[in-house]
PDB file of N, CA, C and O in Angstrom:
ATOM      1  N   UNK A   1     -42.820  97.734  56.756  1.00  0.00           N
ATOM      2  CA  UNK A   1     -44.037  98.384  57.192  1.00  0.00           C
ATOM      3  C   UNK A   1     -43.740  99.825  57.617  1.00  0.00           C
ATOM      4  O   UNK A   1     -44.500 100.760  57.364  1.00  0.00           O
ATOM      5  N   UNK A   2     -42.575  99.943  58.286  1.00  0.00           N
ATOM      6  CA  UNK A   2     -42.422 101.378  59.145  1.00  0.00           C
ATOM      7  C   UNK A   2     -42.026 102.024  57.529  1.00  0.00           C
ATOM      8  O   UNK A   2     -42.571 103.117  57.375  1.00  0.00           O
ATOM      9  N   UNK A   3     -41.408 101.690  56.615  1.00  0.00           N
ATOM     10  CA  UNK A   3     -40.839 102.522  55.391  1.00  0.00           C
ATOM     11  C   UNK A   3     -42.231 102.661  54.628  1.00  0.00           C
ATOM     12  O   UNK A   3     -42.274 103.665  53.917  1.00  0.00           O
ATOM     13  N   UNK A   4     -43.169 102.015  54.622  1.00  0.00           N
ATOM     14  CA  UNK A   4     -44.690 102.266  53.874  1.00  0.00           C
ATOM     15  C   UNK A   4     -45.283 103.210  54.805  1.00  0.00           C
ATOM     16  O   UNK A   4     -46.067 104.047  54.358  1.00  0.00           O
ATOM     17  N   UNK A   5     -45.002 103.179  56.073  1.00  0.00           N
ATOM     18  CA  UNK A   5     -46.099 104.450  57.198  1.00  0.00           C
ATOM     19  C   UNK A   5     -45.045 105.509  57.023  1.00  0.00           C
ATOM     20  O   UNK A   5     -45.563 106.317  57.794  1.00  0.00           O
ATOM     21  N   UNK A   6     -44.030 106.087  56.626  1.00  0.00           N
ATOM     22  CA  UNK A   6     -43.329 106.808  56.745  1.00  0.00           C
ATOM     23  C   UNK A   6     -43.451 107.439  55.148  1.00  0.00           C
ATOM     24  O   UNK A   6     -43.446 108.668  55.087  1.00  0.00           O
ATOM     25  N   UNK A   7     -43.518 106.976  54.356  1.00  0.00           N
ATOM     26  CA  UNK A   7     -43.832 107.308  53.138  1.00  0.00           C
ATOM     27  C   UNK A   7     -45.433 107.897  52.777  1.00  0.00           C
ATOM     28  O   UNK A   7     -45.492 108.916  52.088  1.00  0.00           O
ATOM     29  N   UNK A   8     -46.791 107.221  53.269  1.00  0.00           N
ATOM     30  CA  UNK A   8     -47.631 107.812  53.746  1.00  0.00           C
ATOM     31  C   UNK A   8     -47.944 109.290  54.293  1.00  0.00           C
ATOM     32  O   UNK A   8     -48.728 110.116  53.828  1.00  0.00           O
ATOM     33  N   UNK A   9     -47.015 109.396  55.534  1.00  0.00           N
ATOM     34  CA  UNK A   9     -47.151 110.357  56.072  1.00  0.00           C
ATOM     35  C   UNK A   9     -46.548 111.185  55.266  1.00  0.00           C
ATOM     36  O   UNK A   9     -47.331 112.106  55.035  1.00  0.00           O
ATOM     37  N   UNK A  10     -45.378 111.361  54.619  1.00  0.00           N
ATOM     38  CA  UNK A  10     -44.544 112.334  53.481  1.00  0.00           C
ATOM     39  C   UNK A  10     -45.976 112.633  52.584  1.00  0.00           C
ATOM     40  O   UNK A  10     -46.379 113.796  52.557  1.00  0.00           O
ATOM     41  N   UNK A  11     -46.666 111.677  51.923  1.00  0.00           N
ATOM     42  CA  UNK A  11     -47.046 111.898  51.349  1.00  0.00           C
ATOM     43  C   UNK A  11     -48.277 113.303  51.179  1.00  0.00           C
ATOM     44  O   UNK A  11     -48.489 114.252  50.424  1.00  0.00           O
ATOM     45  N   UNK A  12     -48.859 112.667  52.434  1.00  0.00           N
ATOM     46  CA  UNK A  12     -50.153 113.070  53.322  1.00  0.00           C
ATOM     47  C   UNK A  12     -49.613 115.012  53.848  1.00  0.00           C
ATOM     48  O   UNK A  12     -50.503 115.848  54.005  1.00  0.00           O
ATOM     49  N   UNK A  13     -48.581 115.271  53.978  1.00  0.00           N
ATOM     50  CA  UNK A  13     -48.165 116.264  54.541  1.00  0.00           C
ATOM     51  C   UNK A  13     -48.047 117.196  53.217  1.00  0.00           C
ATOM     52  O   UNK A  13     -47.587 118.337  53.249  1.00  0.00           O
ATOM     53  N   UNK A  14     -48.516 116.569  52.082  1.00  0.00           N
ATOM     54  CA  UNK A  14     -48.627 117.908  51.005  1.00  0.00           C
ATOM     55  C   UNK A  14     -47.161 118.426  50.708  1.00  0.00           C
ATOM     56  O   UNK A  14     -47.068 119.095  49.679  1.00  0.00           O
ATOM     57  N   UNK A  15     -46.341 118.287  51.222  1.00  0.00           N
ATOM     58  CA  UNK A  15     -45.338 119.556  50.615  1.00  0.00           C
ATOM     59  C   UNK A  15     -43.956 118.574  49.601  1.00  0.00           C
ATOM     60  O   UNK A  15     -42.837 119.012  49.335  1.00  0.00           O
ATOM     61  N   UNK A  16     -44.466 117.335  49.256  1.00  0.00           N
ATOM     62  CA  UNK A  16     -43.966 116.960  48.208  1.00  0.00           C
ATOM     63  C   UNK A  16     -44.025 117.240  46.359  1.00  0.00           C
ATOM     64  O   UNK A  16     -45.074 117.380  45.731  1.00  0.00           O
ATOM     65  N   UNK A  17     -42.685 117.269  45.782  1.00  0.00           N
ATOM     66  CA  UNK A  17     -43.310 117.952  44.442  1.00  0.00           C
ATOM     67  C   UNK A  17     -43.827 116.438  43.250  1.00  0.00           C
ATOM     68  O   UNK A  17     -43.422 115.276  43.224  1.00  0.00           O
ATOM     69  N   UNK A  18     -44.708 117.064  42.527  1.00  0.00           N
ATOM     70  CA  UNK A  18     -45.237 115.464  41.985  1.00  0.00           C
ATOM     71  C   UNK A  18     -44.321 114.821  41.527  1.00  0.00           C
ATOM     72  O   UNK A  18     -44.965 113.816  41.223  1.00  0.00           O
ATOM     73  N   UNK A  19     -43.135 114.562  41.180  1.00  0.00           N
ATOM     74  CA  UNK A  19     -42.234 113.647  40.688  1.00  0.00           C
ATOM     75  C   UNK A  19     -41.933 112.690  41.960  1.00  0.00           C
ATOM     76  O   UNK A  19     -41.475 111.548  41.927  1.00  0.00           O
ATOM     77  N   UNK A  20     -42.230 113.289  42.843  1.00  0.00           N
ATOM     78  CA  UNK A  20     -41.897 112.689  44.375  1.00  0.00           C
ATOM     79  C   UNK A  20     -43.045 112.035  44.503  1.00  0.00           C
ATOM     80  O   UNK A  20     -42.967 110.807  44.469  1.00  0.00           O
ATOM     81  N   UNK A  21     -44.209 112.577  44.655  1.00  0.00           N
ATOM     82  CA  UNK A  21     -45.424 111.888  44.775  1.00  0.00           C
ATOM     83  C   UNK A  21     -45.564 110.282  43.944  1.00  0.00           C
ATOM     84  O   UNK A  21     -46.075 109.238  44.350  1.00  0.00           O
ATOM     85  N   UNK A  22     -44.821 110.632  42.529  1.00  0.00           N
ATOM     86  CA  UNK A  22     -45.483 109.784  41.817  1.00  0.00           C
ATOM     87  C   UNK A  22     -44.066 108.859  42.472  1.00  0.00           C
ATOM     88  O   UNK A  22     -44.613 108.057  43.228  1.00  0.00           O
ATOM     89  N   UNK A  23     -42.792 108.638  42.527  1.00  0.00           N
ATOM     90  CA  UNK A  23     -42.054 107.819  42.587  1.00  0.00           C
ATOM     91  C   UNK A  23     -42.404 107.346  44.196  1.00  0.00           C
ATOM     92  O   UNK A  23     -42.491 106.119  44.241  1.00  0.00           O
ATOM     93  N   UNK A  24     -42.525 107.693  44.913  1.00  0.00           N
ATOM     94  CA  UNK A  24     -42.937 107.364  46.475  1.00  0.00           C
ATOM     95  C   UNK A  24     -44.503 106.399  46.709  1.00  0.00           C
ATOM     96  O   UNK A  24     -44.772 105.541  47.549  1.00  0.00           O
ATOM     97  N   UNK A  25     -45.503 107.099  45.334  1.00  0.00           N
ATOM     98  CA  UNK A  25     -46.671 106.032  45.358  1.00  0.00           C
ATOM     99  C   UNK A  25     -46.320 104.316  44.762  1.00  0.00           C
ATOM    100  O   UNK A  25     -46.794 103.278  45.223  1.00  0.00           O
ATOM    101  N   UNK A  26     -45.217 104.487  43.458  1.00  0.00           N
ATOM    102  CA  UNK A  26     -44.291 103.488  43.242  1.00  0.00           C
ATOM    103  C   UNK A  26     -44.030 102.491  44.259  1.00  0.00           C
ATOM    104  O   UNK A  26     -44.463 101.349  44.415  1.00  0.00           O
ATOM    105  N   UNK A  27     -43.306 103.123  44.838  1.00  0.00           N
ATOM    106  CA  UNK A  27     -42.856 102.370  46.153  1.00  0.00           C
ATOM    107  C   UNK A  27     -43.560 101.949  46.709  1.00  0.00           C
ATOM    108  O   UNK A  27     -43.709 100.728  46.658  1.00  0.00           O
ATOM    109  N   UNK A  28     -44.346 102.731  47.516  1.00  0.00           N
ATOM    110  CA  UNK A  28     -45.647 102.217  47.893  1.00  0.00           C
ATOM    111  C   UNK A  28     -46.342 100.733  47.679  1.00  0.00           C
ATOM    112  O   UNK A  28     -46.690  99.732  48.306  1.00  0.00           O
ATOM    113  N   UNK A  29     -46.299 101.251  46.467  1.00  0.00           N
ATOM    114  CA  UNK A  29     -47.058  99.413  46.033  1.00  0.00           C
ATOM    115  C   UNK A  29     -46.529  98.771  45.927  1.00  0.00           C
ATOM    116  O   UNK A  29     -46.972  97.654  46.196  1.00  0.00           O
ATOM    117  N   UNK A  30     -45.044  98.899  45.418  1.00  0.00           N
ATOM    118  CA  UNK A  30     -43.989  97.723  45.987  1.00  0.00           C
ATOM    119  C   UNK A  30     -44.575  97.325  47.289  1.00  0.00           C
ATOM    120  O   UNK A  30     -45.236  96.301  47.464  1.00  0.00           O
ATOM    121  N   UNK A  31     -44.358  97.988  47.962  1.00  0.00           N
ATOM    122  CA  UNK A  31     -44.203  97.594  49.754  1.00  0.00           C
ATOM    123  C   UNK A  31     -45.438  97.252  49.690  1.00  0.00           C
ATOM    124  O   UNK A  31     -45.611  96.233  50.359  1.00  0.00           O
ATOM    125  N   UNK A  32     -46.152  97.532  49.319  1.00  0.00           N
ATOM    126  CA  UNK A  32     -47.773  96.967  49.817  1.00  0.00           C
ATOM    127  C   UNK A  32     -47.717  95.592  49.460  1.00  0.00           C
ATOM    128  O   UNK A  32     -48.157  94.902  50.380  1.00  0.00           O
ATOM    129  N   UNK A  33     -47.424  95.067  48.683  1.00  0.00           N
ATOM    130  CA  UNK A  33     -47.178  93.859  47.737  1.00  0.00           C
ATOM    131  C   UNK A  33     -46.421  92.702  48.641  1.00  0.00           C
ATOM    132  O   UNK A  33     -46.882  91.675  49.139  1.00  0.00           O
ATOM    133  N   UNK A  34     -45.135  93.232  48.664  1.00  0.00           N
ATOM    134  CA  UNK A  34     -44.692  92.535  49.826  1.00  0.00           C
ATOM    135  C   UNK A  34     -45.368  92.043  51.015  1.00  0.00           C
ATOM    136  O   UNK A  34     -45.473  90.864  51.355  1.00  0.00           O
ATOM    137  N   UNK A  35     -45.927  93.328  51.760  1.00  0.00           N
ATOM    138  CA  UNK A  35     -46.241  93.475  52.977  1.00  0.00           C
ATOM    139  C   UNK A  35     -47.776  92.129  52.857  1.00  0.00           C
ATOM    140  O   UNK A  35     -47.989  91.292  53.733  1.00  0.00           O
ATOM    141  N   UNK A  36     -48.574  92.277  51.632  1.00  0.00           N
ATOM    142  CA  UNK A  36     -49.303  91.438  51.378  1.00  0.00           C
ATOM    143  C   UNK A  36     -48.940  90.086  51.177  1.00  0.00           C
ATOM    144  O   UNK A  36     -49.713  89.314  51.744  1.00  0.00           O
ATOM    145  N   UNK A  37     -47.994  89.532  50.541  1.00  0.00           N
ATOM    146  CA  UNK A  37     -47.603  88.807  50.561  1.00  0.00           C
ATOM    147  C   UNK A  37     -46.728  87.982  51.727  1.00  0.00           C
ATOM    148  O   UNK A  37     -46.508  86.778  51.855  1.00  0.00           O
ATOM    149  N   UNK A  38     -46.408  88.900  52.356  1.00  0.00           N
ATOM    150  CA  UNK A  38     -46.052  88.222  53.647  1.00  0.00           C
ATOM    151  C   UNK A  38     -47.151  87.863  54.649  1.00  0.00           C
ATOM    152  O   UNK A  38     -47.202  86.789  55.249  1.00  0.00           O
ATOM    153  N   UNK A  39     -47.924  88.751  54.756  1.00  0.00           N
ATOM    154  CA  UNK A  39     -49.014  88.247  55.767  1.00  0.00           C
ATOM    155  C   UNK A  39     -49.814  86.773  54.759  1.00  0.00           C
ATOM    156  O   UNK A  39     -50.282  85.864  55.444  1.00  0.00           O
ATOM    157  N   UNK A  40     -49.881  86.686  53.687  1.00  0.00           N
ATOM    158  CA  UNK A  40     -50.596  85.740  52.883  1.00  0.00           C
ATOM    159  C   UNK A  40     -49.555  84.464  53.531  1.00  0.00           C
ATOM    160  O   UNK A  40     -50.102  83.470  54.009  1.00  0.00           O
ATOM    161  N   UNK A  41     -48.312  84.547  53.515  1.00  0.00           N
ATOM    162  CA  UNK A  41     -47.626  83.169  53.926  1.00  0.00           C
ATOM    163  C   UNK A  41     -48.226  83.103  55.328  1.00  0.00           C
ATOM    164  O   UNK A  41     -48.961  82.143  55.556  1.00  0.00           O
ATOM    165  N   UNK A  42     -47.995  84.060  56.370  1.00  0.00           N
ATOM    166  CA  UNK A  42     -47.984  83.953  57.818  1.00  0.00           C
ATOM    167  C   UNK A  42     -49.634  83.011  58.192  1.00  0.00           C
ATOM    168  O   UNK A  42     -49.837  82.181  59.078  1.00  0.00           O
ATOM    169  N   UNK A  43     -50.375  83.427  57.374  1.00  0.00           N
ATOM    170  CA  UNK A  43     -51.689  82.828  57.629  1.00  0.00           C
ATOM    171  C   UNK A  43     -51.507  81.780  57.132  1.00  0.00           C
ATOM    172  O   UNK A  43     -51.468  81.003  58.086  1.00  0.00           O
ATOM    173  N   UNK A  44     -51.341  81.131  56.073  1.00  0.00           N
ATOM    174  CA  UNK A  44     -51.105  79.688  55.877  1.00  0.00           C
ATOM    175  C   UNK A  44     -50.660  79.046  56.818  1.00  0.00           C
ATOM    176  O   UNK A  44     -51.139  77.941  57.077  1.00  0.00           O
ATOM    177  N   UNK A  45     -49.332  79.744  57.778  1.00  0.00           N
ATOM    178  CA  UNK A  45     -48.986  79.073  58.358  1.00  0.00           C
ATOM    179  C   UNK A  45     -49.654  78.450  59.745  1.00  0.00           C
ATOM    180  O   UNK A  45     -49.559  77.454  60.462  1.00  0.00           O
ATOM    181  N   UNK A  46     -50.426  79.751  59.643  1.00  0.00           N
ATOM    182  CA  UNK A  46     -51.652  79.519  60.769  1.00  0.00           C
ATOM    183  C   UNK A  46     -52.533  78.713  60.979  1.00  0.00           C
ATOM    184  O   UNK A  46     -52.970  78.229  62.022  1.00  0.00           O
ATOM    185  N   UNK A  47     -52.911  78.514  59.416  1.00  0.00           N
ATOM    186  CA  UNK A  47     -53.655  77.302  59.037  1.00  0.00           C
ATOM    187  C   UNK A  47     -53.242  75.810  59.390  1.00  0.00           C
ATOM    188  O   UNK A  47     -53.900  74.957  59.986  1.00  0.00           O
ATOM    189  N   UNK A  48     -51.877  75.736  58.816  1.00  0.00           N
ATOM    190  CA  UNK A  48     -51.145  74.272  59.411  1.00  0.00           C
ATOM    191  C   UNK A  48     -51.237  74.501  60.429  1.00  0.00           C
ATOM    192  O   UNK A  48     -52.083  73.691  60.809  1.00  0.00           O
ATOM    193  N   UNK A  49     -50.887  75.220  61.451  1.00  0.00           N
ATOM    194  CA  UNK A  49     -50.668  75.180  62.918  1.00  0.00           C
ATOM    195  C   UNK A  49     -52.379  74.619  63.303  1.00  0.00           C
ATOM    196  O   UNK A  49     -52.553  73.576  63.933  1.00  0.00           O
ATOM    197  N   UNK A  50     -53.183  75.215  62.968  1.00  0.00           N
ATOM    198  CA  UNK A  50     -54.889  75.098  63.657  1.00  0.00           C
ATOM    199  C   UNK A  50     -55.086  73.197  62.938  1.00  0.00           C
ATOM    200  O   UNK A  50     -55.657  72.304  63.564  1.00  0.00           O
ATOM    201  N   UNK A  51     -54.667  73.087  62.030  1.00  0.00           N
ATOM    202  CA  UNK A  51     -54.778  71.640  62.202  1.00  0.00           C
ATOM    203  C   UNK A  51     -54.180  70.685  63.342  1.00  0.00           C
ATOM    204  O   UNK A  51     -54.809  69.660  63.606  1.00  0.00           O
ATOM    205  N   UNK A  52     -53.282  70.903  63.862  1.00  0.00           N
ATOM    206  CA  UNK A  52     -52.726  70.548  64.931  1.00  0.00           C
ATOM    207  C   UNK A  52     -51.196  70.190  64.604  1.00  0.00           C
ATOM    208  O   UNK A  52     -50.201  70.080  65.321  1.00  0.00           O
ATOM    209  N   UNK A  53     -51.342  70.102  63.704  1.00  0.00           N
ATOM    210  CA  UNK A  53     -49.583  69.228  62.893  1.00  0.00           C
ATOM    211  C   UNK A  53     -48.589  70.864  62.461  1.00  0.00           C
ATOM    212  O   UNK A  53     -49.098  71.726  61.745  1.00  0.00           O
ATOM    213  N   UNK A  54     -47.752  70.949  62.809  1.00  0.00           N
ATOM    214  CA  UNK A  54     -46.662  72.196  62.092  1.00  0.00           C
ATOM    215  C   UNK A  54     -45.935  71.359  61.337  1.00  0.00           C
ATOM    216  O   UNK A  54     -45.242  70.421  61.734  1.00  0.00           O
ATOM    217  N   UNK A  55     -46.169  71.844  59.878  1.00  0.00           N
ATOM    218  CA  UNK A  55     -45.860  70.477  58.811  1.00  0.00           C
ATOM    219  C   UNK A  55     -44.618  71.583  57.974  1.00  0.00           C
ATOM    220  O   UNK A  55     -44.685  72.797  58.167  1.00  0.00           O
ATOM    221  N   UNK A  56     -43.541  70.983  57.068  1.00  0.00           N
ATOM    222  CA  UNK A  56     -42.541  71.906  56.447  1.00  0.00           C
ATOM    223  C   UNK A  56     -43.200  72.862  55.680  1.00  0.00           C
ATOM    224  O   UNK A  56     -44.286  72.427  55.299  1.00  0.00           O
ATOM    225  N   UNK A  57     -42.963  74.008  55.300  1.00  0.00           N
ATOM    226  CA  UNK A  57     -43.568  75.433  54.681  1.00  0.00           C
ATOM    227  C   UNK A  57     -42.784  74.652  53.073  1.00  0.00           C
ATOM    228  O   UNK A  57     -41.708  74.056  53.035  1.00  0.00           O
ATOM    229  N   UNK A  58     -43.671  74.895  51.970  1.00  0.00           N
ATOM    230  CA  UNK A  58     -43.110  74.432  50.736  1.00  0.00           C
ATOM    231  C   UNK A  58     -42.660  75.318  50.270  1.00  0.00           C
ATOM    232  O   UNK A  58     -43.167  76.432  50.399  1.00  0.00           O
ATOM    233  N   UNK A  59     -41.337  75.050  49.439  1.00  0.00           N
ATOM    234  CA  UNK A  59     -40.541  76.086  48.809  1.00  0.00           C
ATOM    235  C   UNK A  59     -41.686  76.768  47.705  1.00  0.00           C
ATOM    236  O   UNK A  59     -41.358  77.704  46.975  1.00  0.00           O
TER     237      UNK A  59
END
């Protein structure tokens, strides 16, 4: 997360040249992807938990 807000802000500050832009927006969506995908497990897990049972996470 801190390497996606840090890349943002590079971005946002204009004084990158577009080869940078474009390989850093790259990244970007890597990390977004991840970052999505991790919160997508964490809530599932939330879900088992609100049933009342903390049941094994499936491979």
């Amino acid at each position: 997360m801190a390497e996606l807000e840090a890349l943002v802000v590079a971005m946002e500050a204009g004084q990158m040249p577009l080869e940078g832009l474009l390989t850093s927006y790259r990244r970007g969506s890597e990390l977004l992807g991840y970052c999505r995908s991790c919160l997508e497990a964490v809530e599932q897990q939330v879900r088992v938990l609100e049933n009342g049972q903390l049941r094994p996470w499936p491979a």
